[in-house]
N, CA and C atoms of all chains as a GROMACS GRO file, in nm:
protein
  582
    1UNK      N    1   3.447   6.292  -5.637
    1UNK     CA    2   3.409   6.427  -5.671
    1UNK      C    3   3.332   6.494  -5.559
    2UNK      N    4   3.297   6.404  -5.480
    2UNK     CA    5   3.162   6.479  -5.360
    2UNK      C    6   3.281   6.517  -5.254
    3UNK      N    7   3.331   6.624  -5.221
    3UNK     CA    8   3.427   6.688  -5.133
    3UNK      C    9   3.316   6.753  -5.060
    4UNK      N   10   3.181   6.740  -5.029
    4UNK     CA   11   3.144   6.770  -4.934
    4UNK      C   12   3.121   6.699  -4.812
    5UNK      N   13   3.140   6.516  -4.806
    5UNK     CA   14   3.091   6.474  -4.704
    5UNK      C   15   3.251   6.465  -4.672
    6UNK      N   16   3.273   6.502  -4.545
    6UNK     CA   17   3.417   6.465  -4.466
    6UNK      C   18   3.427   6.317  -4.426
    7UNK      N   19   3.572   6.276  -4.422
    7UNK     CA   20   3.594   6.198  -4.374
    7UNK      C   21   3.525   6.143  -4.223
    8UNK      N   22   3.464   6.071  -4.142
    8UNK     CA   23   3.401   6.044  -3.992
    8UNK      C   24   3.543   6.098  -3.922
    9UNK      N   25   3.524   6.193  -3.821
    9UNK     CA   26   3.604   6.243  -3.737
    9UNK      C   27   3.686   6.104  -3.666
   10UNK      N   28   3.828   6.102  -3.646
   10UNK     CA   29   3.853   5.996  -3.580
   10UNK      C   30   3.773   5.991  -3.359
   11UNK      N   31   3.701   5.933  -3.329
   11UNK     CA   32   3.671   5.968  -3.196
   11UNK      C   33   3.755   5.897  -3.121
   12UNK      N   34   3.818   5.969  -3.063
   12UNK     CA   35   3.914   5.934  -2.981
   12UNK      C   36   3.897   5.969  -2.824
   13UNK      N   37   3.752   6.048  -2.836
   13UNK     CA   38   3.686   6.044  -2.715
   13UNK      C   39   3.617   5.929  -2.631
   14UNK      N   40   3.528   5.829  -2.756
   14UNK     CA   41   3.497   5.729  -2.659
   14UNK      C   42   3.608   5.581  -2.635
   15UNK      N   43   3.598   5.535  -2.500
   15UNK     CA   44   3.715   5.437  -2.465
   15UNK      C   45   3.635   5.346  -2.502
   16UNK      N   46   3.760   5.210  -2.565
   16UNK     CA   47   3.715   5.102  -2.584
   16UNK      C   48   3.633   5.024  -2.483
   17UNK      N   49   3.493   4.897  -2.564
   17UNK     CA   50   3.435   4.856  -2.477
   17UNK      C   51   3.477   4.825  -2.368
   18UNK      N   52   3.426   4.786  -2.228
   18UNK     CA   53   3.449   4.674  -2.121
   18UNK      C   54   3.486   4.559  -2.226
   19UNK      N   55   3.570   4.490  -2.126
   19UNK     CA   56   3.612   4.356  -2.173
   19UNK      C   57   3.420   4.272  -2.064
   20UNK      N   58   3.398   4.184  -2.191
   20UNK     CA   59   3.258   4.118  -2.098
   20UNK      C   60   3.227   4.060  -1.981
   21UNK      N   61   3.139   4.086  -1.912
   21UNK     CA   62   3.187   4.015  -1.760
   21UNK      C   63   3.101   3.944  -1.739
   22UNK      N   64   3.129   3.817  -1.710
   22UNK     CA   65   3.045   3.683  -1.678
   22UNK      C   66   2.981   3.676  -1.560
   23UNK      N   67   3.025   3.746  -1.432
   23UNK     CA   68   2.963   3.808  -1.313
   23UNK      C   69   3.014   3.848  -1.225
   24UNK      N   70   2.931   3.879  -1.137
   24UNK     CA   71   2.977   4.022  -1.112
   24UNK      C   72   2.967   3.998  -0.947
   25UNK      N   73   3.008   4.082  -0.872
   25UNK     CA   74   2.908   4.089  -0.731
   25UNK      C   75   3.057   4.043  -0.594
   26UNK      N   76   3.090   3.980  -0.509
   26UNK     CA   77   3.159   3.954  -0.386
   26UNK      C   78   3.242   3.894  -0.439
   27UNK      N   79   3.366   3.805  -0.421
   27UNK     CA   80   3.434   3.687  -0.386
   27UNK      C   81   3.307   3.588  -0.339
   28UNK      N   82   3.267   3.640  -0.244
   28UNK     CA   83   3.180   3.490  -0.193
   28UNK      C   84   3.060   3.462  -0.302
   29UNK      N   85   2.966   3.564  -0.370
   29UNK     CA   86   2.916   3.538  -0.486
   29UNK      C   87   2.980   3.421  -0.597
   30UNK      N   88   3.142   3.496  -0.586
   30UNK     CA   89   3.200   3.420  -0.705
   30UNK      C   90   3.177   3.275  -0.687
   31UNK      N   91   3.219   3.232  -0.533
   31UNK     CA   92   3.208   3.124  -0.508
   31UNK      C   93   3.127   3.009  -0.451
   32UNK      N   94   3.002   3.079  -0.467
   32UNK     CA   95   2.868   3.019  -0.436
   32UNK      C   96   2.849   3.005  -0.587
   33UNK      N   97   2.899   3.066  -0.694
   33UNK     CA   98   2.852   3.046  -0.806
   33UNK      C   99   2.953   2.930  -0.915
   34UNK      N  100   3.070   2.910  -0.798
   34UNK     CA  101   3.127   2.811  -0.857
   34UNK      C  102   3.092   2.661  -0.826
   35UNK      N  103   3.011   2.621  -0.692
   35UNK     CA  104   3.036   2.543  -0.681
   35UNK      C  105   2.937   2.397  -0.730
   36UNK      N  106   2.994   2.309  -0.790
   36UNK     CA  107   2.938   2.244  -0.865
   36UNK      C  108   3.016   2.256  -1.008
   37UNK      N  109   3.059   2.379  -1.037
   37UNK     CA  110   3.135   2.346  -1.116
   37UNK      C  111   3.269   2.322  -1.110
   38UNK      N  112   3.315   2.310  -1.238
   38UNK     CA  113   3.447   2.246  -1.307
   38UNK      C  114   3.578   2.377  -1.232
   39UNK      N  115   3.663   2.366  -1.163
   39UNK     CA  116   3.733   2.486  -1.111
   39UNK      C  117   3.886   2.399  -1.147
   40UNK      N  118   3.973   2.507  -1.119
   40UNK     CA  119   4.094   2.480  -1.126
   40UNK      C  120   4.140   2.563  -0.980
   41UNK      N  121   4.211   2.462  -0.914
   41UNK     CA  122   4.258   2.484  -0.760
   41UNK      C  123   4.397   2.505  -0.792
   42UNK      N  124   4.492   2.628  -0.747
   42UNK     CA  125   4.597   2.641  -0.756
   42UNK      C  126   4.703   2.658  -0.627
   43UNK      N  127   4.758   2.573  -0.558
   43UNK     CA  128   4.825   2.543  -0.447
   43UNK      C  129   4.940   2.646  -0.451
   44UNK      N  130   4.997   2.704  -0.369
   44UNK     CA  131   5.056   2.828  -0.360
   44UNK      C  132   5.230   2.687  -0.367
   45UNK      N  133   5.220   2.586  -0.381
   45UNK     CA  134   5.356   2.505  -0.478
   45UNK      C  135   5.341   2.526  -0.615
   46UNK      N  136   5.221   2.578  -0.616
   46UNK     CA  137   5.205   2.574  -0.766
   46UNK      C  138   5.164   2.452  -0.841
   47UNK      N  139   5.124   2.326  -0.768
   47UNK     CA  140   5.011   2.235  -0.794
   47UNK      C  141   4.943   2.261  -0.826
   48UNK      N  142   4.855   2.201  -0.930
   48UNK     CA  143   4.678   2.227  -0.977
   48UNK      C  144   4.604   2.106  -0.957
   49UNK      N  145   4.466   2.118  -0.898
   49UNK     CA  146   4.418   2.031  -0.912
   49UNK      C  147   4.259   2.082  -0.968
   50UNK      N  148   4.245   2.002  -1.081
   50UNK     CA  149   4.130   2.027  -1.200
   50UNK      C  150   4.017   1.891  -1.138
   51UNK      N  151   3.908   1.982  -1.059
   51UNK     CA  152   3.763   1.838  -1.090
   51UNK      C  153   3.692   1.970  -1.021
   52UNK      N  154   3.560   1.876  -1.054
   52UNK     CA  155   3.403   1.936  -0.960
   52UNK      C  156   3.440   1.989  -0.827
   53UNK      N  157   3.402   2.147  -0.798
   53UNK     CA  158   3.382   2.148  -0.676
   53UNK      C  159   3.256   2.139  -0.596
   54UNK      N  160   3.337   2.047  -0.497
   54UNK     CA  161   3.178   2.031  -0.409
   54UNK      C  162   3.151   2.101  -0.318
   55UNK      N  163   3.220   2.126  -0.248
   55UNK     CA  164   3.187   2.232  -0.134
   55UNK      C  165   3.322   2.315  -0.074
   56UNK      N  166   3.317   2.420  -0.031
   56UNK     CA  167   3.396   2.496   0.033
   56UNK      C  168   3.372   2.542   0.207
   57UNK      N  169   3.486   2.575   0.236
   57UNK     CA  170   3.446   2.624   0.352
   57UNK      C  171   3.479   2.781   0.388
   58UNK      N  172   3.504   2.854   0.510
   58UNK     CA  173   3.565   2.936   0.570
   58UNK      C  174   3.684   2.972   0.567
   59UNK      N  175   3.764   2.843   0.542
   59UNK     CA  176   3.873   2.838   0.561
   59UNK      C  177   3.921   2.811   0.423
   60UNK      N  178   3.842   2.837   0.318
   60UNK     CA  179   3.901   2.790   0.205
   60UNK      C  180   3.936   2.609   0.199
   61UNK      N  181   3.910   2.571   0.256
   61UNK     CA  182   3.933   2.391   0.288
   61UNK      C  183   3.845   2.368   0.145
   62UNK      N  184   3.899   2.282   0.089
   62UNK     CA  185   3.778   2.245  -0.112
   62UNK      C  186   3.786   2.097  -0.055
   63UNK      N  187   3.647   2.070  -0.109
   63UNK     CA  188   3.602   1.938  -0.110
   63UNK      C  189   3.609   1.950  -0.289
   64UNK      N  190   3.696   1.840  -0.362
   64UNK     CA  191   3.698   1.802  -0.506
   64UNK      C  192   3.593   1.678  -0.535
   65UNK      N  193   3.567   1.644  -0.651
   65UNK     CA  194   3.480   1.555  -0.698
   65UNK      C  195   3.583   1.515  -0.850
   66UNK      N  196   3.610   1.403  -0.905
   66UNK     CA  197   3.702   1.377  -1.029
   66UNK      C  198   3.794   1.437  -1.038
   67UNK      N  199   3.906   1.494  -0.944
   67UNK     CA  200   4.014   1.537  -0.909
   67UNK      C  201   4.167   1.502  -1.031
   68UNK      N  202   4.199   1.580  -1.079
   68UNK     CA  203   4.336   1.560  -1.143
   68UNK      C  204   4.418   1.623  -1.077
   69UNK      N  205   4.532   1.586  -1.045
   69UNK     CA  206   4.668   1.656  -1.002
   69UNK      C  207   4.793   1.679  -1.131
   70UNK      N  208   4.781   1.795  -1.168
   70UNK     CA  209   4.881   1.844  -1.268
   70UNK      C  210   4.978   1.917  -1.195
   71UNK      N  211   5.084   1.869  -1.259
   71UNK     CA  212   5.231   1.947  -1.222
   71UNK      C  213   5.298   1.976  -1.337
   72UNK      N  214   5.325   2.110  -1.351
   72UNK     CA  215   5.383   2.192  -1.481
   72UNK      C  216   5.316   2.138  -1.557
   73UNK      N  217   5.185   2.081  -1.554
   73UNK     CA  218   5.122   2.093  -1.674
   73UNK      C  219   5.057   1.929  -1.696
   74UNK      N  220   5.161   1.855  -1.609
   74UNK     CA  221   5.132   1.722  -1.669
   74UNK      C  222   5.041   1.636  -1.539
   75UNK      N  223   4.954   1.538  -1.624
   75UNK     CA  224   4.905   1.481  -1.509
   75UNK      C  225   4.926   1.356  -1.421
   76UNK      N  226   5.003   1.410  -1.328
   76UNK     CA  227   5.046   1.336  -1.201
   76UNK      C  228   4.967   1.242  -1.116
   77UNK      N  229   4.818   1.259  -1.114
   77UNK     CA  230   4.765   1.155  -0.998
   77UNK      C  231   4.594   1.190  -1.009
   78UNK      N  232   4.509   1.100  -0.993
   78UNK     CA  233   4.383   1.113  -1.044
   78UNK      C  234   4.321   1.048  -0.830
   79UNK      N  235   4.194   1.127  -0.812
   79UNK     CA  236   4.176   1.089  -0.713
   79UNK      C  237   4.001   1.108  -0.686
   80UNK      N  238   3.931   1.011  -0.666
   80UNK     CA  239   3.785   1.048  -0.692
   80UNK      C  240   3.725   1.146  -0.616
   81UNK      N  241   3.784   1.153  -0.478
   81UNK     CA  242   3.749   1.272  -0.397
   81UNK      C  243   3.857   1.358  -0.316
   82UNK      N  244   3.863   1.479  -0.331
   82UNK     CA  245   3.958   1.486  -0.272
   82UNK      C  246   3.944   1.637  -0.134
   83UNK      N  247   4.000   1.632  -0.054
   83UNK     CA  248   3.987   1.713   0.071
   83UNK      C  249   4.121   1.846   0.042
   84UNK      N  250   4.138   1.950   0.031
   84UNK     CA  251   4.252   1.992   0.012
   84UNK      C  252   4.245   2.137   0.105
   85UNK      N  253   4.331   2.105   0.211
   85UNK     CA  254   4.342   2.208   0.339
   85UNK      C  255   4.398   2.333   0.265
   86UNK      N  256   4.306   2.443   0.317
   86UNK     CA  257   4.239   2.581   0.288
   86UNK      C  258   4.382   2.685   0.246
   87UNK      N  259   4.433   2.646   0.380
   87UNK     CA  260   4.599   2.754   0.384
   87UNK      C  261   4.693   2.734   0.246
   88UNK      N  262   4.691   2.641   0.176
   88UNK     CA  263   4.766   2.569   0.107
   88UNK      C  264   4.702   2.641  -0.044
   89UNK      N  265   4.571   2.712  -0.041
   89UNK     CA  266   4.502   2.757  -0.162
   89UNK      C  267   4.569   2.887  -0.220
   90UNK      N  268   4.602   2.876  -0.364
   90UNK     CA  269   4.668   3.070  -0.390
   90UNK      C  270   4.528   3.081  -0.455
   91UNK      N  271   4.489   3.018  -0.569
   91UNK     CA  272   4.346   3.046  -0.594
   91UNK      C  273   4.248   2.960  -0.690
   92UNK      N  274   4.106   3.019  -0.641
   92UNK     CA  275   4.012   2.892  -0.746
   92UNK      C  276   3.988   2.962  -0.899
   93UNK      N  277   4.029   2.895  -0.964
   93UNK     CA  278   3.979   2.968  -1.099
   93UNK      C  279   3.868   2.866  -1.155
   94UNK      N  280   3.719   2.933  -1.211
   94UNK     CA  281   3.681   2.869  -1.261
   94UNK      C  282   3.708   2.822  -1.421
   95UNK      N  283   3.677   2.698  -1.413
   95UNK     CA  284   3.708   2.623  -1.582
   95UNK      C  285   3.599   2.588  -1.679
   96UNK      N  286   3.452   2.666  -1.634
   96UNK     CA  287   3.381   2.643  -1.766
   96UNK      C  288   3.288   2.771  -1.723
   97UNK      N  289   3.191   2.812  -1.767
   97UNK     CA  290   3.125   2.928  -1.798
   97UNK      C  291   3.019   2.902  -1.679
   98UNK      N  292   3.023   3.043  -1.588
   98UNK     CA  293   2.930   3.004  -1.455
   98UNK      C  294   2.767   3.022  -1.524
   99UNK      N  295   2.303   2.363  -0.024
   99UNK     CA  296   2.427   2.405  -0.128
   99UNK      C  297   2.443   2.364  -0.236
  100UNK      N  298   2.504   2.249  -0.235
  100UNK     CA  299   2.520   2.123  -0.361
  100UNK      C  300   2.385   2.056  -0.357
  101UNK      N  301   2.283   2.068  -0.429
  101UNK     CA  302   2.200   1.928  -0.356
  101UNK      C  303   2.271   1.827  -0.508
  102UNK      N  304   2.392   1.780  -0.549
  102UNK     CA  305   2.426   1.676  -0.622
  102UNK      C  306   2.422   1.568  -0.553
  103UNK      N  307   2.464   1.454  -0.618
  103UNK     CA  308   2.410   1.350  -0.523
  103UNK      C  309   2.534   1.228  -0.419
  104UNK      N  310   2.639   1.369  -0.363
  104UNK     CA  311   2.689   1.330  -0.256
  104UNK      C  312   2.630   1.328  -0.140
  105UNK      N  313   2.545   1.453  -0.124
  105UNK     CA  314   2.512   1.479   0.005
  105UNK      C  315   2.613   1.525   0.098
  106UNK      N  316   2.717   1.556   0.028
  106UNK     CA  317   2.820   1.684   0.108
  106UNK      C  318   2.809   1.821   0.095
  107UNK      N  319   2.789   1.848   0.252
  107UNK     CA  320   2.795   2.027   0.229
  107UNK      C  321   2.884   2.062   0.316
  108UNK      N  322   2.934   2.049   0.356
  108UNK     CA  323   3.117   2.094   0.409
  108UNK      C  324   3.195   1.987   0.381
  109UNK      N  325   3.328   2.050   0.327
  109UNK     CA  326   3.458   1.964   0.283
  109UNK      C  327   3.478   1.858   0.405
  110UNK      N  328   3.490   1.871   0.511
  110UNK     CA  329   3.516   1.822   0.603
  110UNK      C  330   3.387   1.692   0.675
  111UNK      N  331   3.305   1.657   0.532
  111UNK     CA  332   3.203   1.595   0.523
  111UNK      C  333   3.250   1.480   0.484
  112UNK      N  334   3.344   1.524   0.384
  112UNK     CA  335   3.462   1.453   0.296
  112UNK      C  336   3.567   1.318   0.434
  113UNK      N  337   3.594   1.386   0.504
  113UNK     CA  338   3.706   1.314   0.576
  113UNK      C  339   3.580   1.243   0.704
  114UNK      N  340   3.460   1.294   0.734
  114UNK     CA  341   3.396   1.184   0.813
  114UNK      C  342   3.348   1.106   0.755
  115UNK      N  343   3.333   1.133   0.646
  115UNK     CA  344   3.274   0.972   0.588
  115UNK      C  345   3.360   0.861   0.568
  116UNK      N  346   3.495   0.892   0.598
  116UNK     CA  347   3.617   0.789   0.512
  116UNK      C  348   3.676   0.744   0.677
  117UNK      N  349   3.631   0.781   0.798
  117UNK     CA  350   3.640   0.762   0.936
  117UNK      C  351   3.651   0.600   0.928
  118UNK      N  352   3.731   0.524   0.959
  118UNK     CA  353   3.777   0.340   0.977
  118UNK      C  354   3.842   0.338   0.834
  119UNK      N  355   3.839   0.417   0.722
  119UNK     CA  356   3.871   0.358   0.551
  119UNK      C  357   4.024   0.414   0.578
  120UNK      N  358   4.109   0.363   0.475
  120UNK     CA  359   4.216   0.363   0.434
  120UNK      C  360   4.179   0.485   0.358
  121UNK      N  361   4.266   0.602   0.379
  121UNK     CA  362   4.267   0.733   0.347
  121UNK      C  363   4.412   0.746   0.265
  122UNK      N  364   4.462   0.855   0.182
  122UNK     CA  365   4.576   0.886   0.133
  122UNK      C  366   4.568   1.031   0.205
  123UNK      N  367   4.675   1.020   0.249
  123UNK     CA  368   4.762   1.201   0.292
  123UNK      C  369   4.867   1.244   0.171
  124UNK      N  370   4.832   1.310   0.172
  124UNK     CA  371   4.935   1.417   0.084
  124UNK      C  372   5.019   1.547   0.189
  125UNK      N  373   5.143   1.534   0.220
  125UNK     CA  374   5.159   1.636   0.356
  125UNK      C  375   5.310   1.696   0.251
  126UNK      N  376   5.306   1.837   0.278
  126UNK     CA  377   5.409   1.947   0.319
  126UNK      C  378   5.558   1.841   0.316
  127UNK      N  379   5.663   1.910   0.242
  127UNK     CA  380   5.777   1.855   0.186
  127UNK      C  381   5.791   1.692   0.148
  128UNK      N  382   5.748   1.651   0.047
  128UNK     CA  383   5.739   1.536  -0.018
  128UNK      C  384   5.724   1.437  -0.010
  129UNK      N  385   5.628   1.422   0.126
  129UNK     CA  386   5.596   1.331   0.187
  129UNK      C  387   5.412   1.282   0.168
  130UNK      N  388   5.405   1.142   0.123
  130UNK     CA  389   5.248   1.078   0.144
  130UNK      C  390   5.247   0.934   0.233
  131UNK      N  391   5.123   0.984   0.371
  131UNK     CA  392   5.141   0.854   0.418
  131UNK      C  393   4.972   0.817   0.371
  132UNK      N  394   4.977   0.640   0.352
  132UNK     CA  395   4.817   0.609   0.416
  132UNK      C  396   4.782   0.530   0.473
  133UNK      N  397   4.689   0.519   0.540
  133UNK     CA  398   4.630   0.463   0.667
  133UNK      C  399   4.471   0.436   0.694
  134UNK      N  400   4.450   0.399   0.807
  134UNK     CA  401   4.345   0.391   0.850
  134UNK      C  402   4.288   0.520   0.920
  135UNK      N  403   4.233   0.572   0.880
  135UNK     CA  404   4.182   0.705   0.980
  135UNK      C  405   4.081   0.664   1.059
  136UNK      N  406   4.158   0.721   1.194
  136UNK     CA  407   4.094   0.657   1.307
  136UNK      C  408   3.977   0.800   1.370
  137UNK      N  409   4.102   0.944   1.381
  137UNK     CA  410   4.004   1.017   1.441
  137UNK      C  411   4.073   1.206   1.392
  138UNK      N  412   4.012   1.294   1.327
  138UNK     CA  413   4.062   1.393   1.295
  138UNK      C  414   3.991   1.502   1.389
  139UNK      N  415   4.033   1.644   1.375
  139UNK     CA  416   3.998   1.740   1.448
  139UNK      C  417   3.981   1.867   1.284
  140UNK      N  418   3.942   1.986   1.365
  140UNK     CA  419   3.916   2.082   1.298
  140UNK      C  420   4.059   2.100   1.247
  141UNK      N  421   4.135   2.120   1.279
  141UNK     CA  422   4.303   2.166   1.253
  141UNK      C  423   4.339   2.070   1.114
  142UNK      N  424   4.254   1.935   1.122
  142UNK     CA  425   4.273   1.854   0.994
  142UNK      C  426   4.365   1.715   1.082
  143UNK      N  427   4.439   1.788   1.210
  143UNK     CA  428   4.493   1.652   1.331
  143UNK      C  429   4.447   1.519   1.270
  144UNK      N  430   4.514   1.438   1.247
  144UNK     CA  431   4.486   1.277   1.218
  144UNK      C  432   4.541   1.192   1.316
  145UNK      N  433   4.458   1.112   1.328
  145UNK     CA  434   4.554   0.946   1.400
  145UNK      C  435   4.470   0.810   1.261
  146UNK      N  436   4.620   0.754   1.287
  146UNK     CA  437   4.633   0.685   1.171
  146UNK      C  438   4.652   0.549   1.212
  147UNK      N  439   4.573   0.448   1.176
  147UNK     CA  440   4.739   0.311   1.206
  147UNK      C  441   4.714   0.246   1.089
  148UNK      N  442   4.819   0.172   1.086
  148UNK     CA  443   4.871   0.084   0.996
  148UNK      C  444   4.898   0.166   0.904
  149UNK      N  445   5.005   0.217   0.891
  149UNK     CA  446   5.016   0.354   0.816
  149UNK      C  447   5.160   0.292   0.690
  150UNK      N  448   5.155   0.375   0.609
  150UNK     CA  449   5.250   0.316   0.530
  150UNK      C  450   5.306   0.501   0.452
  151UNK      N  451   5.434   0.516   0.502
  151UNK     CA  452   5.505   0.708   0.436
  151UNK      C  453   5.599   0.671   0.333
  152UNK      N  454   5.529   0.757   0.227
  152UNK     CA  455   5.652   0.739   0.156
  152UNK      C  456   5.705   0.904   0.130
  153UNK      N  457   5.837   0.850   0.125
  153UNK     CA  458   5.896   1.007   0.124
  153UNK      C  459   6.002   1.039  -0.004
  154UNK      N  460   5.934   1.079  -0.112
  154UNK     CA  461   6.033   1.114  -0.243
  154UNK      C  462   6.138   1.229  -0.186
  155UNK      N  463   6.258   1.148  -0.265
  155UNK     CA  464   6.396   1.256  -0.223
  155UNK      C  465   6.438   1.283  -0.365
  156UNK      N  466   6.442   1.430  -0.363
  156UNK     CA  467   6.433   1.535  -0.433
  156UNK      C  468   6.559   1.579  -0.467
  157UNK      N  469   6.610   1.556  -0.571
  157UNK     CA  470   6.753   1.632  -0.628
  157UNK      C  471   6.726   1.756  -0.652
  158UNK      N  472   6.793   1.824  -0.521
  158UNK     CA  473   6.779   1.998  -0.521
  158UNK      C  474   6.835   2.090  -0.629
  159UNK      N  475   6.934   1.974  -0.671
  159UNK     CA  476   7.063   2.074  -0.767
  159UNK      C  477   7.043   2.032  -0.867
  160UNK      N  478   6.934   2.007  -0.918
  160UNK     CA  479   6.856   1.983  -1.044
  160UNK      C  480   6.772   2.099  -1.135
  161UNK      N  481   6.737   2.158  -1.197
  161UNK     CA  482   6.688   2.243  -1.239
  161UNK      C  483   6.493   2.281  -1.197
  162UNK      N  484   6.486   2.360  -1.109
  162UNK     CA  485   6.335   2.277  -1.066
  162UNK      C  486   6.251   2.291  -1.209
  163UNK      N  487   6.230   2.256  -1.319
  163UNK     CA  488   6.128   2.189  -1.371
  163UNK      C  489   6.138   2.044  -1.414
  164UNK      N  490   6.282   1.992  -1.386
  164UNK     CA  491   6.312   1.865  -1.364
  164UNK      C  492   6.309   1.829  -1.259
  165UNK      N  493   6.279   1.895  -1.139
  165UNK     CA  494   6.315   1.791  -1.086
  165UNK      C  495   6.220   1.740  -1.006
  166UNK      N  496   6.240   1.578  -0.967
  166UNK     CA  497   6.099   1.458  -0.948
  166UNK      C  498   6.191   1.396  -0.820
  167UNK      N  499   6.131   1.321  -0.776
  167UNK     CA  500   6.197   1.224  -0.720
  167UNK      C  501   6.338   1.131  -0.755
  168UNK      N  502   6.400   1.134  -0.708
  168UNK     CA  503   6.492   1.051  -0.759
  168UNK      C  504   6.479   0.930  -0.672
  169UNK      N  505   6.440   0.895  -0.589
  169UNK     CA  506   6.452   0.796  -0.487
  169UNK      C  507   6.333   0.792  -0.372
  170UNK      N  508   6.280   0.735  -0.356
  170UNK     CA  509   6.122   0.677  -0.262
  170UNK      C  510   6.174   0.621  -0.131
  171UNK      N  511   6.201   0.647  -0.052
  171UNK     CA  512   6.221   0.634   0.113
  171UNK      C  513   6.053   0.549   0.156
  172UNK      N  514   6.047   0.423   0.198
  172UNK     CA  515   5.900   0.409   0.255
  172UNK      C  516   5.949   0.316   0.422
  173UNK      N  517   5.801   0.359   0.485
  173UNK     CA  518   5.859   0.309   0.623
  173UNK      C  519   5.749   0.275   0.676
  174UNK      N  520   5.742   0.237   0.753
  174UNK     CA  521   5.573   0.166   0.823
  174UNK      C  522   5.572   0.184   0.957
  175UNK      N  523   5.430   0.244   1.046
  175UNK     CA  524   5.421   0.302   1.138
  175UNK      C  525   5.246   0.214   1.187
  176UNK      N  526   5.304   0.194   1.314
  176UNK     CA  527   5.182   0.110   1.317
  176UNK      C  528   5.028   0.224   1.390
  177UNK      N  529   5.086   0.307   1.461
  177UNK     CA  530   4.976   0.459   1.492
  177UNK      C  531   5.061   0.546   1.424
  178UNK      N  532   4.991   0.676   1.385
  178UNK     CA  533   5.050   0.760   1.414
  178UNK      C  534   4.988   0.895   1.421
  179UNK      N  535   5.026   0.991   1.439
  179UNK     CA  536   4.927   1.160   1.449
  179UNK      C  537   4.998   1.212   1.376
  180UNK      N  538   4.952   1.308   1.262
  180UNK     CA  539   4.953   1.369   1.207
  180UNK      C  540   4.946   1.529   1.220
  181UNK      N  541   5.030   1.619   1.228
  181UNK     CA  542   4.990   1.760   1.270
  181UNK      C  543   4.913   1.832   1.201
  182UNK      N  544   4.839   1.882   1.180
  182UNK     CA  545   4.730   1.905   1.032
  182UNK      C  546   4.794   2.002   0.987
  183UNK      N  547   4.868   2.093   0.996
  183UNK     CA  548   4.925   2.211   0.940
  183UNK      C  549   5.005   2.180   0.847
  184UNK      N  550   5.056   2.011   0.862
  184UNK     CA  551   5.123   1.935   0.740
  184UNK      C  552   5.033   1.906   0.616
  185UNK      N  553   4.940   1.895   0.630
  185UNK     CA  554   4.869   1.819   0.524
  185UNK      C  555   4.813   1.924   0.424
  186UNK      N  556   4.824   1.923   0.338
  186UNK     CA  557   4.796   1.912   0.180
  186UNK      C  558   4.688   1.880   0.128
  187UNK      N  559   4.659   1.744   0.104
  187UNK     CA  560   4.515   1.727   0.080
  187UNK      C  561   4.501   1.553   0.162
  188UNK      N  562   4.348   1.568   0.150
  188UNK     CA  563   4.341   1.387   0.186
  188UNK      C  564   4.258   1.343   0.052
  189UNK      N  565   4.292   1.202   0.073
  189UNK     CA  566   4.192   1.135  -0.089
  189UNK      C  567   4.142   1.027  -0.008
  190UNK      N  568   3.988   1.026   0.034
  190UNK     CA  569   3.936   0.905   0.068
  190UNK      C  570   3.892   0.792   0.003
  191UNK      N  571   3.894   0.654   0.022
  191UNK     CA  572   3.847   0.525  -0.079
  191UNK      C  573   3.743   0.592  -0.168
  192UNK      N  574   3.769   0.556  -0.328
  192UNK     CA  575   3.655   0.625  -0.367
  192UNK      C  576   3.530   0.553  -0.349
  193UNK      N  577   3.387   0.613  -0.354
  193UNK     CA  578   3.265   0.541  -0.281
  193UNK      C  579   3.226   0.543  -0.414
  194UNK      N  580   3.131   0.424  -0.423
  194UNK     CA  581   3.129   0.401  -0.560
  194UNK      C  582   2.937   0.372  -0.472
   0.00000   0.00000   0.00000
């Protein structure tokens, strides 16, 4: 019976939130903030290799720590440390929350 | 950087410590040799001896998400150098 309160205008003025961002700042930020952690290395064959990163260089060169080697998914070869030359990197994704 | 308790702060911290150890190469078209690493350079350059390559041969006309090795080629090299632009990754003895 109350036909005085209107329906809420649809706002179609404000845009949906940001999607949340875990951080923020350089590439090299990103990756001072990865290291130590859990990353996923993706070889431009399209190899992955999932462990600790320990250190990086200039050249993108990854020093791994508990290293898995997955191919299409499956795991191919386990290696406690591993060295993996820089050129060969498409990219580091991290695998747990920086 | 890391202060974890390798005590590595460049990757390449990684391959001097494994300097006299039996190393694994992983190199560019389907090839792994391993050896003794005797002496590397910035480029990733290796000399190797007592080296042992194995080379998986690859059925091309296979569908590539099948396809694996079909056959292991291995050969033994008593030095050898390595061009680093081949290599892939290295896996040193793990240090326990």
């Amino acid at each position: 019976m109350d036909e005085t309160t209107p329906p809420p205008p649809p706002n179609e003025a404000s845009p949906p939130p940001p999607p949340p961002i875990t951080t923020s700042g350089s590439p090299t930020d990103f990756l001072k903030g990865v290291v130590g952690k859990r990353v996923i290395v993706r070889l431009t064959s399209g190899v992955d290799y999932r462990g600790v990163l320990s250190c990086l260089d200039g050249y993108m060169n990854i020093a791994l720590e508990q290293t898995e080697e997955h191919v299409n998914g499956t795991l191919t070869n386990r290696y406690g440390d591993a060295f993996v030359r820089g050129n060969n990197v498409l990219y580091i994704s991290a695998a747990e929350a920086l | 950087m890391d202060p974890s308790s390798t005590g590595i702060q460049e990757p390449f911290d990684l391959i001097r410590l494994s300097l006299s150890e039996r190393v694994y190469v992983k190199l560019r078209g389907d090839r792994e040799v391993t050896g003794i690493l005797h002496a590397y350079d910035g480029h990733m350059n290796l000399i190797l001896s007592d080296v042992e390559e194995t080379i998986m041969i690859v059925d091309v006309d296979a569908p590539l998400e099948e396809r694996r090795a079909v056959k292991m080629a291995k050969r033994k090299m008593e030095m050898l150098f390595v061009r680093g632009d081949g290599v892939i990754l290295v896996s040193p003895p793990s240090r326990t």
